[in-house]
mmCIF file of the C-alpha atoms, coordinates in Angstrom:
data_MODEL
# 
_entry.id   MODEL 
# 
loop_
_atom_site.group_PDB 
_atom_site.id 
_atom_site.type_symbol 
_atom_site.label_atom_id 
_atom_site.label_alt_id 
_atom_site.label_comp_id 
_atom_site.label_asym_id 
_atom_site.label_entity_id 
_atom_site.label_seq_id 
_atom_site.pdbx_PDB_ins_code 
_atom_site.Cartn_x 
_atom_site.Cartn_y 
_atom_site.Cartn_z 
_atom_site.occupancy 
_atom_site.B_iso_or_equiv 
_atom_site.pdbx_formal_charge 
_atom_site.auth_seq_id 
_atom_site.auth_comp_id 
_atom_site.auth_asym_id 
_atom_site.auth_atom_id 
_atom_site.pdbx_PDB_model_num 
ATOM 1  C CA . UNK A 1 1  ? 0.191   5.998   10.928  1.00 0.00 ? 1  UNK A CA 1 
ATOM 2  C CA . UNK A 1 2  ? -1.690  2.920   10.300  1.00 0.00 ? 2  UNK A CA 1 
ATOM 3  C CA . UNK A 1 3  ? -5.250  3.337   10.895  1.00 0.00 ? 3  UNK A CA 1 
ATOM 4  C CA . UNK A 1 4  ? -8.050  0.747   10.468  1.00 0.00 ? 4  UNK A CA 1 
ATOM 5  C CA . UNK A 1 5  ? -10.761 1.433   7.565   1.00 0.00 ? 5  UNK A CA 1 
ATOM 6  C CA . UNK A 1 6  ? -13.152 2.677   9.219   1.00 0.00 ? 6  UNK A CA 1 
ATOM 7  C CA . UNK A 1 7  ? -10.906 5.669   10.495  1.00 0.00 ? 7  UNK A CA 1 
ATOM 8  C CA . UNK A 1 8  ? -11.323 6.925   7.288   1.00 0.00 ? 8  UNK A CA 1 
ATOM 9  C CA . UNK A 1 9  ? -15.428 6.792   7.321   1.00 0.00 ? 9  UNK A CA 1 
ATOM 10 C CA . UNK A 1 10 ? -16.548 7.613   3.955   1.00 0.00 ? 10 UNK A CA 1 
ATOM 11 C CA . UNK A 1 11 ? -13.508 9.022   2.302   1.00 0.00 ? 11 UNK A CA 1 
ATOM 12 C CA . UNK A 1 12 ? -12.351 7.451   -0.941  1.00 0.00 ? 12 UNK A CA 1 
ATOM 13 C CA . UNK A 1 13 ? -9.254  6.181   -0.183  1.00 0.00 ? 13 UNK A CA 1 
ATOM 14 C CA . UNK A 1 14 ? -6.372  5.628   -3.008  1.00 0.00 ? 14 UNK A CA 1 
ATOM 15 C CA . UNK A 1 15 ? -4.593  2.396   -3.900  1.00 0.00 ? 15 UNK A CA 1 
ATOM 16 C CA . UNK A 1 16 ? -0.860  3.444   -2.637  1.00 0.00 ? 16 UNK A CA 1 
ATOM 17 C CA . UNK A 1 17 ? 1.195   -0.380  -3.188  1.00 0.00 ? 17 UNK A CA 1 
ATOM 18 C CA . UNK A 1 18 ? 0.647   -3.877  -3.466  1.00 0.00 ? 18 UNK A CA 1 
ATOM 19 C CA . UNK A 1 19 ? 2.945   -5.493  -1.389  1.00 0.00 ? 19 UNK A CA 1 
ATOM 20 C CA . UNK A 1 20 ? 3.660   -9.235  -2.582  1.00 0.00 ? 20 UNK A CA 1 
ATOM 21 C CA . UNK A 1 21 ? 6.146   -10.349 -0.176  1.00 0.00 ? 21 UNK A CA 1 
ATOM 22 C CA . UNK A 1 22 ? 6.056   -9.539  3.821   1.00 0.00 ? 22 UNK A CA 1 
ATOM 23 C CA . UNK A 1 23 ? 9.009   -7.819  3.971   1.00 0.00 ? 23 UNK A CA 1 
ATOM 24 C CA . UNK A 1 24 ? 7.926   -5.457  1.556   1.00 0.00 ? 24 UNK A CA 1 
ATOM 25 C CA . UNK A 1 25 ? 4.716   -4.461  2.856   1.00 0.00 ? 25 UNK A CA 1 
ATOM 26 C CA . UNK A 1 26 ? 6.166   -4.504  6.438   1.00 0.00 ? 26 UNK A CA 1 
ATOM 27 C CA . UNK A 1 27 ? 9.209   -1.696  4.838   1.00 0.00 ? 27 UNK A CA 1 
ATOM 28 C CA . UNK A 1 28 ? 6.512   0.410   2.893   1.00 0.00 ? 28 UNK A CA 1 
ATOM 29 C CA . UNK A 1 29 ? 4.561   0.606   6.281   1.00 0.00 ? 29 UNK A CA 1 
ATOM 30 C CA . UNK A 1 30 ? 7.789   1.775   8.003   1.00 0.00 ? 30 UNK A CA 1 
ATOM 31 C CA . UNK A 1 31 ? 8.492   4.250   4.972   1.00 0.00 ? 31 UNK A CA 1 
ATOM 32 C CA . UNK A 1 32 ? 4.850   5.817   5.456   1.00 0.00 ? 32 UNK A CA 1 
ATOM 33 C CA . UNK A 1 33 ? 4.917   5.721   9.309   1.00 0.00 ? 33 UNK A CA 1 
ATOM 34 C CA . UNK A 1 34 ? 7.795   7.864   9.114   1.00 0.00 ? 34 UNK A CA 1 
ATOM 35 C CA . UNK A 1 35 ? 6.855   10.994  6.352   1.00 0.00 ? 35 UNK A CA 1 
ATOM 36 C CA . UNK A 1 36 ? 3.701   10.653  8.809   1.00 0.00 ? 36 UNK A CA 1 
ATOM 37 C CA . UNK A 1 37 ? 1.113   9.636   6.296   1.00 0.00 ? 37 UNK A CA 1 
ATOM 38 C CA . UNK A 1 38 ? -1.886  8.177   7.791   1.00 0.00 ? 38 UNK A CA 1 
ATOM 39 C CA . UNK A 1 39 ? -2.574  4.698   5.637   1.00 0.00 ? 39 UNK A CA 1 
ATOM 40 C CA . UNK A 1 40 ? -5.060  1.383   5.151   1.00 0.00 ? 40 UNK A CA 1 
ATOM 41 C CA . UNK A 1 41 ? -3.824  -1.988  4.650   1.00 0.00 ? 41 UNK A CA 1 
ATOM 42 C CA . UNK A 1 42 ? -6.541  -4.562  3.387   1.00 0.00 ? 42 UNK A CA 1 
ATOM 43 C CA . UNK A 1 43 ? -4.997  -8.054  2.243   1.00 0.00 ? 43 UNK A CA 1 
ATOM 44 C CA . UNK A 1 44 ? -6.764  -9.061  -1.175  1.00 0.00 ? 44 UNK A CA 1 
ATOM 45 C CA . UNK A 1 45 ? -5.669  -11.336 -4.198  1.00 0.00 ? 45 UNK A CA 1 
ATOM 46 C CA . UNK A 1 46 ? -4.157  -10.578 -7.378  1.00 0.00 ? 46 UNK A CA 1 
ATOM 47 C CA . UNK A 1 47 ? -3.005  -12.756 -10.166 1.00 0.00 ? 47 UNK A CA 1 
ATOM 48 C CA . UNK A 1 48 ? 0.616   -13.391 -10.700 1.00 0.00 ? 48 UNK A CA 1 
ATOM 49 C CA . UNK A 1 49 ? 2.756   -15.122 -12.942 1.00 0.00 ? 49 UNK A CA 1 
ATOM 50 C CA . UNK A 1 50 ? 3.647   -15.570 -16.683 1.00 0.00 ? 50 UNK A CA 1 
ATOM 51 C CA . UNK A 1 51 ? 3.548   -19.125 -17.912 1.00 0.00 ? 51 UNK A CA 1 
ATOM 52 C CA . UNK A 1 52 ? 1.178   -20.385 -15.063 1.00 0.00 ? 52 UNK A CA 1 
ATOM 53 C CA . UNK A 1 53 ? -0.883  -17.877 -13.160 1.00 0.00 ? 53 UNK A CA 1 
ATOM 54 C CA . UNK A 1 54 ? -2.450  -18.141 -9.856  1.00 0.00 ? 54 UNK A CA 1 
ATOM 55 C CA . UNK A 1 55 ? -4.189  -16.004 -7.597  1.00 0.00 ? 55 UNK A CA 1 
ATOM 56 C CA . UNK A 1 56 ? -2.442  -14.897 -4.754  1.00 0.00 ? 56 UNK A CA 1 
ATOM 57 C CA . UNK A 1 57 ? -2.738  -13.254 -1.776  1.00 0.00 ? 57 UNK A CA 1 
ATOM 58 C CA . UNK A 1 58 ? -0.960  -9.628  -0.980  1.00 0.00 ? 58 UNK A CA 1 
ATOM 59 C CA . UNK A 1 59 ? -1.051  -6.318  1.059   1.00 0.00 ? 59 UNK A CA 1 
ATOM 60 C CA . UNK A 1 60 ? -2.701  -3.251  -0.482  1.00 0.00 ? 60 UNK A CA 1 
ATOM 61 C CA . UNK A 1 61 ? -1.990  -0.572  1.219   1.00 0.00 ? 61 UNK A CA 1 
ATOM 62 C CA . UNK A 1 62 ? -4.422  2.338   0.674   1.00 0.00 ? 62 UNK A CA 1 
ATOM 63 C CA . UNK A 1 63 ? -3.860  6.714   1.648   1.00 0.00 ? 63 UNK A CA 1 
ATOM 64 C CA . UNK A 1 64 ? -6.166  9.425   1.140   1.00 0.00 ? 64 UNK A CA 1 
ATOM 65 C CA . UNK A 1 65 ? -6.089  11.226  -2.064  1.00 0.00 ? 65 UNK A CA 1 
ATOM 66 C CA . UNK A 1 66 ? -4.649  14.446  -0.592  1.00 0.00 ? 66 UNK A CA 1 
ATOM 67 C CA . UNK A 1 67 ? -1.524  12.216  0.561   1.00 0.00 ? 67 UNK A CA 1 
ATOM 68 C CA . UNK A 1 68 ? -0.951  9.972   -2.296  1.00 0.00 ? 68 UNK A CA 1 
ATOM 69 C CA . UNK A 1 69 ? 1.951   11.973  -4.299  1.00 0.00 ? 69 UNK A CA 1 
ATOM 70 C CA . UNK A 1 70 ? 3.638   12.524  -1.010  1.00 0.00 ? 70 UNK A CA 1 
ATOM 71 C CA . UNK A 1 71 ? 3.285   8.674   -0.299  1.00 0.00 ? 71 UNK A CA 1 
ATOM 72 C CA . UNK A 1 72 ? 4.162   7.975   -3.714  1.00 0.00 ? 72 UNK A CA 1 
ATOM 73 C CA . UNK A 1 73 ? 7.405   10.032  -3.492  1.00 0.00 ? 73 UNK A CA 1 
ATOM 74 C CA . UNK A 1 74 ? 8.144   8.728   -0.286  1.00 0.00 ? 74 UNK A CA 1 
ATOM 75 C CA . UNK A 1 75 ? 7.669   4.897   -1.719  1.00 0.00 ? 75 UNK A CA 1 
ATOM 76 C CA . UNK A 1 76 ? 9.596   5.501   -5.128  1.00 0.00 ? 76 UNK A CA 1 
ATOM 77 C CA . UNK A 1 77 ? 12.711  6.978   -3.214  1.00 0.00 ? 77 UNK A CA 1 
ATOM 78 C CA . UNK A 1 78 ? 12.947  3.690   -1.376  1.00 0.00 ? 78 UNK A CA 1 
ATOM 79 C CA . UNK A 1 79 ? 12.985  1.752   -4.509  1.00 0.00 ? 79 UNK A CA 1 
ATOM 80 C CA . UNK A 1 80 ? 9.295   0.456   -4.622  1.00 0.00 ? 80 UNK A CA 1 
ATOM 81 C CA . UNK A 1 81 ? 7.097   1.294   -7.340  1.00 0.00 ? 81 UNK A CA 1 
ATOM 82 C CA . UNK A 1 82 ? 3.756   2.768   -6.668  1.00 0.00 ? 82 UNK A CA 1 
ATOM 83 C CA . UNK A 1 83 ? 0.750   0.879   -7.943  1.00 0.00 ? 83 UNK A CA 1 
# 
């Protein structure tokens, strides 16, 4: 389930996916919500390309350590690799 940040109070958290495109951050929510995994989603930058790169702006999607292989399992069968 998609909680806000601060659900999580001082727990690390660990960096699940970043989603680059909508539609993928939008399935790997759906993908979590369903196995039932509790998650963050914080939007941050990255930098992407090869010639000319740029800073741009994704979804990061953050679960607690105890969840991560689970989530990471759950991600990889759908065809999305795990950060």
């Amino acid at each position: 389930m998609r909680r806000d940040p601060e659900f999580f109070g001082d727990q690390e958290l660990d960096l699940l996916y970043i989603a680059k495109k909508l539609k993928h951050a939008l399935a790997v929510e759906s993908l979590l919500e369903s196995a039932k995994i509790d998650y963050a989603v914080e939007t941050g930058t990255y930098v992407g390309g090869m010639i000319f790169r740029t800073e741009r702006v994704g979804a990061f999607l953050y679960v607690l350590p105890g969840d991560l292989e689970r989530a990471r399992d759950t991600i990889r069968a759908a065809g999305f690799e795990p950060a």
